[in-house]
C-alpha positions in Angstrom: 118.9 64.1 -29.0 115.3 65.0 -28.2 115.0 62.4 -25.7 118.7 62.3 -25.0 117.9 65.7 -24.0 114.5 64.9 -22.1 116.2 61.8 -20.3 119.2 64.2 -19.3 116.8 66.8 -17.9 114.6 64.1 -16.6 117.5 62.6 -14.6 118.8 66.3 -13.6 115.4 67.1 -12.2 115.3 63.3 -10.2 118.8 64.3 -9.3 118.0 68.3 -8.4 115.0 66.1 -6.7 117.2 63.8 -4.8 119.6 66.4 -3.9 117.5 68.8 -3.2 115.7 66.0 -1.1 118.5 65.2 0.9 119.6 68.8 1.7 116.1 70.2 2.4 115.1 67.1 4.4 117.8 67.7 7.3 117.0 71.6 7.1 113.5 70.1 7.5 114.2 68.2 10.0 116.0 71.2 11.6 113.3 73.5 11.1 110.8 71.4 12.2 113.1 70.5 15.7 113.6 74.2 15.9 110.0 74.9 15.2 108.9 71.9 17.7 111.2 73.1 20.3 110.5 77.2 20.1 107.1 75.5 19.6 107.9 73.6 23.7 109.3 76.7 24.5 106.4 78.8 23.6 104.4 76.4 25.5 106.4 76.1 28.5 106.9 79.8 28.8 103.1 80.1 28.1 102.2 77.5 30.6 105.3 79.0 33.0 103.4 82.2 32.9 99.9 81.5 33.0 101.5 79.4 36.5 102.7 82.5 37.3 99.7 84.4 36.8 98.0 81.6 38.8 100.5 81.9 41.4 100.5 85.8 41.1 96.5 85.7 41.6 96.8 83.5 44.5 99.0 85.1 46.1 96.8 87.6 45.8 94.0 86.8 47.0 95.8 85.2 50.3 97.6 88.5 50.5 93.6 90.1 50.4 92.8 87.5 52.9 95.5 87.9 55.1 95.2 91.9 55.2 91.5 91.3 55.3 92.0 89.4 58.7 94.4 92.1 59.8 92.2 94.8 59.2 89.3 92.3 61.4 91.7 91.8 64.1 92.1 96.0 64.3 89.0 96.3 64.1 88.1 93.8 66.7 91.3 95.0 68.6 90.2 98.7 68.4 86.8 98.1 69.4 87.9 96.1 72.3 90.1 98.8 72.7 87.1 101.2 72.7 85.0 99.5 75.2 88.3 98.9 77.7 88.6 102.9 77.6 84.7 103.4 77.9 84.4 100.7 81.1 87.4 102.8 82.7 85.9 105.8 81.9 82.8 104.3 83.5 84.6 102.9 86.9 86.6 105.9 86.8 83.5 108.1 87.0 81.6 105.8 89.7 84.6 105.7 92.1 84.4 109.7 91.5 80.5 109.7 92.3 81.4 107.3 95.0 84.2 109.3 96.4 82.2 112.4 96.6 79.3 110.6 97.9 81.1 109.1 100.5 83.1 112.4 101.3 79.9 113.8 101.4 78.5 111.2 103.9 81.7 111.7 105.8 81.0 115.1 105.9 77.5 115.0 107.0 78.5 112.6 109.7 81.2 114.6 111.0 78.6 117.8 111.3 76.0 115.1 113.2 77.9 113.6 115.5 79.6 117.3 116.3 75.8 118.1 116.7 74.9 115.6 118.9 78.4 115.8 120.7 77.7 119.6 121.4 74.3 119.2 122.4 75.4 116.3 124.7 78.0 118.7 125.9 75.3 121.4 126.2 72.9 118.9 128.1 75.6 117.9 130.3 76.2 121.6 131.5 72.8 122.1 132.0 72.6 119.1 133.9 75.6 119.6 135.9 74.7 123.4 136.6 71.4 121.8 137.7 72.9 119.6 140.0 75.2 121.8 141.8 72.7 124.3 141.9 70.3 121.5 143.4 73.5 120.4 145.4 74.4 124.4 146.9 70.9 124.4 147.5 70.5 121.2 149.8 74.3 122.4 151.3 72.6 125.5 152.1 69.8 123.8 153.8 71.9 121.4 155.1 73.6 124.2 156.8 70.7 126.6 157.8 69.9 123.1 159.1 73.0 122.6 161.1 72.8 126.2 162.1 69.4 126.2 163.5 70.4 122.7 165.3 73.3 124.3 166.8 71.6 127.2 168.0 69.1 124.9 169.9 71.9 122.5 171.3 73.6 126.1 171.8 70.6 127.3 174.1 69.7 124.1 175.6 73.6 124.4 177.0 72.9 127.5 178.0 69.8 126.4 180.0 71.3 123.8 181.4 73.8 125.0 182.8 71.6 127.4 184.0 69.7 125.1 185.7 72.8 123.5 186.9 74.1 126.6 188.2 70.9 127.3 189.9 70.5 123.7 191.3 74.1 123.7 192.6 73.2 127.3 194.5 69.9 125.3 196.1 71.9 122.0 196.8 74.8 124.9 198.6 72.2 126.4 200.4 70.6 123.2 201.4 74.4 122.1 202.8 74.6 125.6 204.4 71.3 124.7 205.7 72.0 121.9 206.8 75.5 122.9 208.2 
């Protein structure tokens, strides 16, 4: 009964084996596909994020790039910016010194030639005063001139008619005489 017993728990075990075999090895089998593929899944979401992180980090680093470059271009843009405002500044202050200069030189101009024009006027009053007094005077001599000739020709008139008076009394005497 001993080995009856032995061979009947023998064969129970081989069964409980068998059976326990054939149950197990599908939930295994399951396991093992459910622990391959959370084992994939794992891995993909690990690989899915470190891509992500990758991506993350390089889009990152463009985005520093690109607002890098932005910032340069402000920069450059602002300075630019800067030295367009100080070169009008600049033109706008010589065409200031310019204007006054040349308003200035306008102005000095202006008092010259109304100097010049006033002491041409000036000249030219003393000259003409200097010829009409130079002219009155020769006038004046002119006519004392005239005057003086007239009172000749005025007294030469005189003595010849004079004479002829008294040469027309001789030549009447001589015809009386002769008469």
């Amino acid at each position: 009964i001993e080995v009856k017993a032995t061979e009947s728990d023998r064969v129970l075990a081989e069964r409980r084996l068998i059976l326990e075999r054939n149950m197990v090895e599908p939930i295994k089998e399951q396991l093992a596909e459910a622990l391959l593929s959370e084992q994939a899944r794992i891995d993909l979401d690990l690989e899915l994020t470190a891509r992500r992180a990758e991506a993350e980090k390089e889009y990152q680093r463009k985005y520093q790039e690109a607002v890098a470059q932005t910032q340069k271009y402000l920069d450059d843009a602002n300075a630019q910016l800067s030295t367009a405002l100080t070169r009008v500044a600049t033109a706008r202050l010589e065409a200031e010194t310019l204007e006054v200069g040349a308003r200035s030189i306008n102005k000095q101009a202006i008092d010259d030639a109304r100097e010049k024009a006033e002491a041409i006027i000036s000249a030219a009053e003393i000259e003409a005063r200097s010829v009409l007094a130079d002219a009155q005077t020769k006038v004046a001599e002119r006519l004392h001139t005239l005057d003086t000739e007239e009172r000749k020709l005025a007294l030469e008139k005189e003595s010849i008619l004079t004479y002829l008076n008294n040469l027309k009394q001789v030549i009447d005497q001589i015809n009386k005489d002769i008469a």
